[in-house]
C-alpha positions as a printed NumPy array, in Angstrom:
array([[-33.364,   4.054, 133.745],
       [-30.312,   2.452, 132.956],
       [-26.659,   5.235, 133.338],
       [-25.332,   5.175, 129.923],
       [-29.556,   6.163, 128.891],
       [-29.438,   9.44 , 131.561],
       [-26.059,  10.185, 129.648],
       [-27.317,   9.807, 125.857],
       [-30.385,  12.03 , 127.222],
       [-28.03 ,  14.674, 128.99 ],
       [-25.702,  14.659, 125.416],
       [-29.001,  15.204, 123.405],
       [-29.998,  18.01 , 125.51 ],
       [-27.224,  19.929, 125.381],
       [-26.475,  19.554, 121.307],
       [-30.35 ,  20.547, 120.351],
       [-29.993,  24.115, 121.433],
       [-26.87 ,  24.606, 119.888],
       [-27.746,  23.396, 116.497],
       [-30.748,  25.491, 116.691],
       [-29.103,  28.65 , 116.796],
       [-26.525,  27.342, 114.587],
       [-29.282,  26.955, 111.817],
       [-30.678,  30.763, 112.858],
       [-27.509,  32.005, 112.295],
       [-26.348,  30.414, 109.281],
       [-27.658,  31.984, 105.909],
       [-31.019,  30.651, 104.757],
       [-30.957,  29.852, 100.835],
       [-33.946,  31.927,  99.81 ],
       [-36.336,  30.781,  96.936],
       [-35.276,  32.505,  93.807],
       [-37.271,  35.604,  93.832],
       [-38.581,  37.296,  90.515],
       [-35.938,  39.135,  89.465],
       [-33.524,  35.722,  89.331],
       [-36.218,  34.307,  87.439],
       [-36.477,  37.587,  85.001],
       [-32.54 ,  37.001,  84.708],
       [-32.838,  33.324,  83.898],
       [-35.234,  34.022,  81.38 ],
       [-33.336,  36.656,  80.304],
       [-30.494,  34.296,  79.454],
       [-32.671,  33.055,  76.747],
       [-30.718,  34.296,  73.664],
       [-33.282,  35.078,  70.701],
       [-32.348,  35.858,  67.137],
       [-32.283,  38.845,  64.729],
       [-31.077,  40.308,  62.033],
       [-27.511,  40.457,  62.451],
       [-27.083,  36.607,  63.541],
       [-25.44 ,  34.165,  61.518],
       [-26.323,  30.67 ,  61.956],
       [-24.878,  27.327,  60.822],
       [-27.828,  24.762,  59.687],
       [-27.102,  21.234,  59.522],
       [-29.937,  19.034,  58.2  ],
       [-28.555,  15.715,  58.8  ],
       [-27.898,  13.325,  55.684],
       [-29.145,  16.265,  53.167],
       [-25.472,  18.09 ,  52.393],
       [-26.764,  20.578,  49.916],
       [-29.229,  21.806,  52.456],
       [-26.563,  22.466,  55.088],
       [-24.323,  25.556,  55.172],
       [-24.421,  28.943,  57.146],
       [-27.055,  31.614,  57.337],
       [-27.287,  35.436,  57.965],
       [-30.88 ,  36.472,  59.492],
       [-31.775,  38.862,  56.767],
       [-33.034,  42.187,  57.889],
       [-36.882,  41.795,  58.167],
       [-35.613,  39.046,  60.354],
       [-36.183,  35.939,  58.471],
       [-33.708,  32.706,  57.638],
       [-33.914,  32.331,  53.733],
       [-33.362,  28.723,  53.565],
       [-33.854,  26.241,  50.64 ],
       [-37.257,  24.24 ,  49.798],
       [-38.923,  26.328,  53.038],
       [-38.401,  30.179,  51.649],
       [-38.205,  32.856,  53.933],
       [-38.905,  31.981,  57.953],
       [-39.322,  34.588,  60.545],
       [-37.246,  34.084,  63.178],
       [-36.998,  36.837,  64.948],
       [-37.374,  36.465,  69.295],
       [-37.468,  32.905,  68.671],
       [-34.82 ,  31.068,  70.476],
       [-32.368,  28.602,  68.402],
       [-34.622,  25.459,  69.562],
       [-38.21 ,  27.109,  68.613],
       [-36.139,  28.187,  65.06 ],
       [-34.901,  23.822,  64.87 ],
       [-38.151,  22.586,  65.83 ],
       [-40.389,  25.438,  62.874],
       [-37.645,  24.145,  60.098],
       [-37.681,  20.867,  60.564],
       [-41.57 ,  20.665,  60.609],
       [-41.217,  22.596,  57.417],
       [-39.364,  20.637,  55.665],
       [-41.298,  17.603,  57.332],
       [-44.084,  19.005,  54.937],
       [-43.121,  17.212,  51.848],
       [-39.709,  17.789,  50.876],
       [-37.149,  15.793,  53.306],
       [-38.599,  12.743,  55.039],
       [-37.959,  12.388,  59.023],
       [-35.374,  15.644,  58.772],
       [-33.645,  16.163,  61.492],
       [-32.303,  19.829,  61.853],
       [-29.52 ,  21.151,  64.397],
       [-28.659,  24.923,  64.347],
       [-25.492,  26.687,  65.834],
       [-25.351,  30.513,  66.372],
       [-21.833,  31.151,  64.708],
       [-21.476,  35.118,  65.095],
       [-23.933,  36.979,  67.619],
       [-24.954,  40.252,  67.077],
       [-23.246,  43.009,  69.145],
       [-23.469,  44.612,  72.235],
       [-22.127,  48.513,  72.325],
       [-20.617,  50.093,  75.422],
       [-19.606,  54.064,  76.004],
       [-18.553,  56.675,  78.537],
       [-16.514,  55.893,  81.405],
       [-14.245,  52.294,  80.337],
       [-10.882,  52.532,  78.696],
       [-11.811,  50.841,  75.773],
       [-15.272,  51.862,  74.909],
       [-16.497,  50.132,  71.479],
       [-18.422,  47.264,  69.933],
       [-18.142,  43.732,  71.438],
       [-19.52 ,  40.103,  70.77 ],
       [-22.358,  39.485,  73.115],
       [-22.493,  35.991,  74.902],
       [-25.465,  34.192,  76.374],
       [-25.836,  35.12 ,  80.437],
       [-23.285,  38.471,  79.627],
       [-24.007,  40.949,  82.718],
       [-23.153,  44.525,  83.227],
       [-20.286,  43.808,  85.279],
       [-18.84 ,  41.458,  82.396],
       [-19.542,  43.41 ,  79.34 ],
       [-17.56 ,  46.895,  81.701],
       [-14.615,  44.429,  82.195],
       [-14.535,  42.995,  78.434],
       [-14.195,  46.473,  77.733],
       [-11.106,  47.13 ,  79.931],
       [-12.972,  48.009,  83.117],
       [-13.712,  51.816,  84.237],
       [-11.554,  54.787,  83.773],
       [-11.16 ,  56.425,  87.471],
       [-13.449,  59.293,  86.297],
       [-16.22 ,  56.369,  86.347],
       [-19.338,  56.361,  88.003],
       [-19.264,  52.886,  89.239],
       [-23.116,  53.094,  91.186],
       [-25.058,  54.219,  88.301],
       [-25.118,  52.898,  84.331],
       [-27.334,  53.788,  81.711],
       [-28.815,  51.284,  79.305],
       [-30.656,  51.078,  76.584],
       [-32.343,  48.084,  74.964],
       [-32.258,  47.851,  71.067],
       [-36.141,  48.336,  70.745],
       [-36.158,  50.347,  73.215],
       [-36.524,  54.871,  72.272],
       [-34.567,  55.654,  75.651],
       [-32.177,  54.402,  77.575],
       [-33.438,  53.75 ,  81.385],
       [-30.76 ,  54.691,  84.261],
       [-29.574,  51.516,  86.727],
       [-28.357,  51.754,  90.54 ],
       [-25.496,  48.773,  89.954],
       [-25.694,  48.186,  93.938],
       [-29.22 ,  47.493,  93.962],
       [-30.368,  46.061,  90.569],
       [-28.614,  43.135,  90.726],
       [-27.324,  40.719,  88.093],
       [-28.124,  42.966,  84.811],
       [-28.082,  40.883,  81.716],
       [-26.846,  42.269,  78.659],
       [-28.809,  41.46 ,  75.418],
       [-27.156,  42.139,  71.62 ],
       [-27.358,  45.301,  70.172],
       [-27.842,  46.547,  74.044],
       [-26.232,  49.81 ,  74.138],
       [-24.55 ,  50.565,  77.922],
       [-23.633,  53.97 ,  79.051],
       [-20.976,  54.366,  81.758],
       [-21.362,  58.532,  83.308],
       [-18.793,  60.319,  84.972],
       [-19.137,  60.439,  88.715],
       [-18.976,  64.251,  90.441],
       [-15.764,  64.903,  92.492]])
C-alpha cells in the first residue's frame, strides 16, 4: 500500500467521527408536525359577509366592478344571481362564477377576483390601543398585539383569550406553548391582566 494511500486513509479516519457528532449536535429540521399543518391551512383566508371583492371578468366591462358579500353570505352578481360564498376561498369563489357564467351567458369567461377590504379582527384588554383592525392573510397573535401598539405593562403576556366568530366562548391560550396562533376576521382576542 502505496504512502500517500495510508495518509488519505489516516485523514478519512479522523474527519468521520467528527462530522458525526457534528450532525448529532446540530439541529435536526423536523417534519412539520400537525399543528404547522393546522396553521398552514389556517392561512387559507375564506369569505363572509363583511368582504368586499373586486370581480374582473375579462373582455365583459359591464360585468366587472366591486362586490360586498351580502349578509346571508352570498355575491349578488349579474346574469348568475345570488352565489353563496361563504368558507369558500377566493379561488373555489373564481372557479363556481366562471362555470356559472360558462352556462350560457359569457362564452370561455375568464374570472379573476381580488379581496379589496377584509373583514375585521377585534382586540381588548391589556394593549395600548385596543380596537378594530384589518385582518391580513397568515396574521398571528403576536402580530395582531403589536398592530395594536403592543401590551400595556399590566399585561399578561403567557396567557390570551380568543374567541372565534362562530364560536359561543372564547377558549384561553398559553402563548409559550401554543405556538404560531393565526388570527382569522372577526376573531375577537382578549389580552388579561397578569397578578403582581
Amino acid at each position: 500500500m502505496s504512502r500517500s494511500l495510508v495518509t488519505s486513509i489516516m485523514m478519512l479516519s479522523l474527519l468521520i467521527p467528527s462530522a458525526c457528532a457534528a450532525s448529532a449536535s446540530s439541529p435536526q429540521v423536523a417534519s412539520p408536525s400537525s399543528a404547522t399543518a393546522a396553521v398552514a391551512t389556517d392561512n387559507e383566508y375564506t369569505l363572509a359577509p363583511g368582504d368586499k371583492v373586486r370581480v374582473i371578468v375579462f373582455g365583459e366591462e359591464t360585468l366587472t366592478g366591486e362586490y360586498v358579500i351580502t349578509s346571508g353570505g352570498n355575491l349578488s352578481f349579474p346574469l348568475v344571481g345570488n352565489m353563496k360564498v361563504t368558507d369558500k376561498t377566493v379561488e373555489q369563489v373564481q372557479v363556481a362564477l366562471a362555470a356559472a357564467l360558462a352556462d350560457g351567458y359569457v362564452n370561455n369567461p375568464r374570472v379573476n377576483i381580488q379581496v379589496i377590504s377584509f373583514r375585521p379582527f377585534y382586540i381588548l384588554g391589556e394593549v395600548n390601543r385596543p380596537g378594530e383592525y384589518p385582518v391580513s392573510t397568515g396574521l398571528t397573535l403576536q402580530q395582531a398585539v403589536a398592530s395594536a401598539g403592543g401590551y400595556t405593562y399590566r399585561a399578561n403576556l403567557k396567557r390570551a383569550y380568543l374567541k372565534r366568530a362562530n364560536d359561543t366562548e372564547e377558549k384561553l391560550l398559553i402563548v409559550k406553548s401554543s405556538g404560531p396562533v393565526i388570527i382569522r376576521a372577526g376573531d375577537t382576542i382578549r389580552i388579561g391582566e397578569r397578578h403582581f
